[in-house]
Backbone as CSV, one residue per row, in Angstrom:
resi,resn,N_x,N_y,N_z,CA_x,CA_y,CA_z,C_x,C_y,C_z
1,UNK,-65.466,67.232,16.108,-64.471,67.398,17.141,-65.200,67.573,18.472
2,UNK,-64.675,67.005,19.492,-65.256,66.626,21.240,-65.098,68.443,21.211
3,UNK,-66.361,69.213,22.206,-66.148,70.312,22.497,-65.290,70.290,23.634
4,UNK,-64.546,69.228,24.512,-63.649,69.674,25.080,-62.604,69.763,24.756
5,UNK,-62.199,69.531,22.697,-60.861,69.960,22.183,-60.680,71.238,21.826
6,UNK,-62.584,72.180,21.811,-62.084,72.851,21.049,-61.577,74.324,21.954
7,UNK,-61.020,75.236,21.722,-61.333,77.006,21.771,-61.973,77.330,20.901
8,UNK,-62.743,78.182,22.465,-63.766,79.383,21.654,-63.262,80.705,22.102
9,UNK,-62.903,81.273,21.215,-62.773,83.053,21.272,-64.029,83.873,21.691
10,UNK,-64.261,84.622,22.423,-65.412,85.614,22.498,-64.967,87.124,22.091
11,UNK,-64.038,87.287,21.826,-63.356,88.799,21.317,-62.266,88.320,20.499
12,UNK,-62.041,89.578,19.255,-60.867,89.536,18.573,-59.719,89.158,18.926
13,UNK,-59.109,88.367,18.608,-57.411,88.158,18.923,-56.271,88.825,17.998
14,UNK,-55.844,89.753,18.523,-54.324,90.054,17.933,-53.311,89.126,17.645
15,UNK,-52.860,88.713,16.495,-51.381,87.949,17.083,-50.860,88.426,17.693
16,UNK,-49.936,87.896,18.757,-49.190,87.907,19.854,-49.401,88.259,20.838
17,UNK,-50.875,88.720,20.676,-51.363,89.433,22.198,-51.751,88.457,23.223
18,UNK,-51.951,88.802,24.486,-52.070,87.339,25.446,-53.850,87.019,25.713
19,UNK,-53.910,85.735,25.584,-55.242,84.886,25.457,-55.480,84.252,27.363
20,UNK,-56.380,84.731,27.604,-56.543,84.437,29.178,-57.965,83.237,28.857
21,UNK,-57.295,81.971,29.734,-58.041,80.421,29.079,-58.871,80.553,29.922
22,UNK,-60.309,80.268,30.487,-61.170,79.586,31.644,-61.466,78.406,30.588
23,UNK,-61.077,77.734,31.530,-61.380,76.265,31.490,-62.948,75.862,32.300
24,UNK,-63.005,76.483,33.258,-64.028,76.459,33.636,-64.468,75.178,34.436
25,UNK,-65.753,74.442,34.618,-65.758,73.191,35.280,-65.042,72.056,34.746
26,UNK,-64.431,72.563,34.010,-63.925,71.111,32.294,-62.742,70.890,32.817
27,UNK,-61.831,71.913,33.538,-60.137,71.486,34.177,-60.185,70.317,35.457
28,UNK,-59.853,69.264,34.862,-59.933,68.461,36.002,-58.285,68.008,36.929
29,UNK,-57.453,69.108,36.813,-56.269,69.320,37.726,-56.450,70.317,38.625
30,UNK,-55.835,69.552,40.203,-56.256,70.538,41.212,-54.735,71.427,41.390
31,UNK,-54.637,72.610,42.002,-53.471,73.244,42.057,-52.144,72.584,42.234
32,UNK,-52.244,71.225,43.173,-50.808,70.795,43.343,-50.363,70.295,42.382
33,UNK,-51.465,69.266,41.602,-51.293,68.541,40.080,-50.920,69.862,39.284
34,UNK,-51.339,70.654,39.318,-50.873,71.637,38.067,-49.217,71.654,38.569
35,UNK,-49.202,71.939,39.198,-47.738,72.684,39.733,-46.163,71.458,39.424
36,UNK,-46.897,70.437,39.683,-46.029,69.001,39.616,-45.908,68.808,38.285
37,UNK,-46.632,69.488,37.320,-46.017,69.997,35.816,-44.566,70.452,35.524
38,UNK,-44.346,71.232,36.855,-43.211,72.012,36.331,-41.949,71.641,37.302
39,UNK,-41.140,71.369,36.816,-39.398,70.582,36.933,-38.426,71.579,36.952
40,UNK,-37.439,70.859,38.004,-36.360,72.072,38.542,-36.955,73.069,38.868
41,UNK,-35.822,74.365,37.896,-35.753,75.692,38.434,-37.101,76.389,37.690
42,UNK,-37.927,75.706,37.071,-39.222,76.104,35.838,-40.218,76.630,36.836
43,UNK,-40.470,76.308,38.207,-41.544,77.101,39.007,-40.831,77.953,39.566
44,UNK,-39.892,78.018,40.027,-39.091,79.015,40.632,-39.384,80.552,39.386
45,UNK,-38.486,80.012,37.724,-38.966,81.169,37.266,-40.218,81.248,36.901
46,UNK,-41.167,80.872,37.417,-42.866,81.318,36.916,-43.015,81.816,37.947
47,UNK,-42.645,81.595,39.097,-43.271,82.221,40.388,-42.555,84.148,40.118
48,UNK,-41.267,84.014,39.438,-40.460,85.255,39.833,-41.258,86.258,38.607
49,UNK,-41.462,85.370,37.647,-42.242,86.576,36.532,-43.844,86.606,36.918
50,UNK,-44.227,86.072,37.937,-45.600,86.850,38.581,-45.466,88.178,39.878
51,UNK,-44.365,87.718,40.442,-43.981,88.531,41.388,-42.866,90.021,40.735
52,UNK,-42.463,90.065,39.725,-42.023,91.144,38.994,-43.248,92.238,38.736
53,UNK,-44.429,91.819,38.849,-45.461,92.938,38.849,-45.988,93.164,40.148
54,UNK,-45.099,92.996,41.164,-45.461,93.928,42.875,-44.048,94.754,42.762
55,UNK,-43.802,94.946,43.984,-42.881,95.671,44.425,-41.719,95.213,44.435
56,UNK,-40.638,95.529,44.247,-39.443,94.505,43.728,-38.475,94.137,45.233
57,UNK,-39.238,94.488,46.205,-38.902,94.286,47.480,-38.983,92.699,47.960
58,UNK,-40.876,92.348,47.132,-41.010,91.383,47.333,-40.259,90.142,46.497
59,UNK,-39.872,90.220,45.169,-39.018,89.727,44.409,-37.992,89.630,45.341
60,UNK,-36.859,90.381,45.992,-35.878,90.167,46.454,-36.219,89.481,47.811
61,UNK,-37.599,89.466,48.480,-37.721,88.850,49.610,-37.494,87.436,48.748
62,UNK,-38.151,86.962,47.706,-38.497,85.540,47.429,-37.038,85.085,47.036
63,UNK,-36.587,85.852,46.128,-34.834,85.034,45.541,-34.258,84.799,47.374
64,UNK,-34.337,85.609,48.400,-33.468,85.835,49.277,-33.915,84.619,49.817
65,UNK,-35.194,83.995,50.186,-35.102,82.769,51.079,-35.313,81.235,50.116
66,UNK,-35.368,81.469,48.538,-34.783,80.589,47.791,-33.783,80.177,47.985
67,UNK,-32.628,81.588,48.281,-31.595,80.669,48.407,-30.721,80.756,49.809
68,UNK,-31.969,80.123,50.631,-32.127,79.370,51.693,-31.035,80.202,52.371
């Protein structure tokens, strides 16, 4: 198997616990290409479940000029 199919673990994994990827020099999508992944309202909610871990001020700043 190409080592760019595989994962490598360096610590135990729990099921269900969360796995943080570096891709490292091997990701060849730049931020806008990543983002043009995601359709409709699908970045809207990724953006709101990163911003649920600040201040919920800022959450209500972002829904508030979403909807324009």
């Amino acid at each position: 198997m190409p080592a760019d199919e595989c994962v490598v673990f360096t610590k135990d994994v729990a099921a269900g616990e969360a796995v943080e990827l570096d891709y490292g020099d091997g990701y060849m999508l730049s931020r806008e290409e990543q983002l043009v992944q995601f359709r409709g309202d699908e970045l809207e909610r990724l953006i709101e479940g990163v911003l649920r871990g600040f201040d919920a001020r800022v959450l209500a700043a972002f829904r508030a000029y979403m909807r324009g």
